[in-house]
Steps between C-alpha positions, in 0.01 A plus 500: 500500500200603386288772622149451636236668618309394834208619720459478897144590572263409764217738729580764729676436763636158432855637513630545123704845596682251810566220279661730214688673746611150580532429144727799376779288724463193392506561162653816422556463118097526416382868463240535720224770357379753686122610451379883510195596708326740605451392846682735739833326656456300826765542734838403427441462148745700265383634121663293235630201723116390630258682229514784307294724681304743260221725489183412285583740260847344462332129486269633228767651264630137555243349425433746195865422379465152496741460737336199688557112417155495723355727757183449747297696737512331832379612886448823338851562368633395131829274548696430139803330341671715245629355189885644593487294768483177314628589162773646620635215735399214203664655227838515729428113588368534830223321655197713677295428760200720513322555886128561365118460607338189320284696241849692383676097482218410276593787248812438523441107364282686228807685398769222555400151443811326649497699807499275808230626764563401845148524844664637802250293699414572881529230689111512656233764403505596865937606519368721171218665708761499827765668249333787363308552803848542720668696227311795631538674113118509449197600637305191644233553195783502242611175686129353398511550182860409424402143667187495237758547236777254617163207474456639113884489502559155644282366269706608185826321616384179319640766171824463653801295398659453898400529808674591815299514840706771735429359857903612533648726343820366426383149424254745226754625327768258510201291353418782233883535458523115382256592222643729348830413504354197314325715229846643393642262206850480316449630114 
């Protein structure tokens, strides 16, 4: 088979982390990459499985090393994809999904013409506001502004090659699960 390279993206707090999770089981030959950030962990998150949690003067050296595939600021933290985490998988003929925010799936395109980029859409505007509202991880002016960005967000999903609207989980990622095990040819 060959190996391929896909993106799940979508705004805060459609649900990308629960649909991966759900993902990792369904599909457990595709390395699944795991992003560094320098946001502090939230609770029940664990360093190397969820992110790679690391300082800003870590994320810099990163960053100075050319260690990123693509790297953005976003709600005041830098999130990034490092190139082991792709390279590394690909060259052993695994498939990689990538968990990243919209501006870091456009980069990635840049990079990687044939990878297949897949909107984690909410199912209404309002479940989005609901979710990240009843989350209870950010301040209800962080809220406001992450729902300004998931409009600029939304809007860039006509870029994408899929689309997957998570009003259930399960039915999400059995749905996202389908399309990739479709991308995933015989040589």
């Amino acid at each position: 088979m060959t190996a391929r390279l896909a993106v799940l993206s979508g705004p805060g707090g459609v649900g990308k982390s629960t649909v991966v999770s759900a993902l990792r089981k369904m599909l457990p030959g595709w390395a699944v990459s795991v992003s560094a950030t320098t946001r502090a962990a939230r609770p029940g998150e664990r360093d190397g499985v969820d992110y790679h949690f690391v300082t800003d003067e870590q994320f810099d050296q990163l960053i100075a090393d050319g260690a990123f595939l693509e790297w953005a600021n976003f709600g005041g933290n830098r999130y990034g994809t490092l190139w082991s985490s792709v390279r590394e998988p690909l060259a052993s003929g695994r498939s990689v999904l990538l968990e990243i925010e919209i501006q870091g799936a456009l980069a990635v395109k840049k990079e990687f013409p044939d990878a297949v980029l897949i909107f984690l859409h909410p199912p209404h505007f309002d479940t989005l506001r609901a979710r990240l509202h009843d989350r209870g991880t950010d301040a209800p002016e962080r809220v406001r502004e992450r729902l300004a960005l998931a409009e600029w967000e939304l809007a860039q999903s006509t870029a994408f090659d899929h689309h997957v609207t998570n009003d259930d989980v399960e039915a999400a990622a059995a749905r996202t699960a389908e399309i990739l095990r479709g991308l995933a040819t015989p040589d």
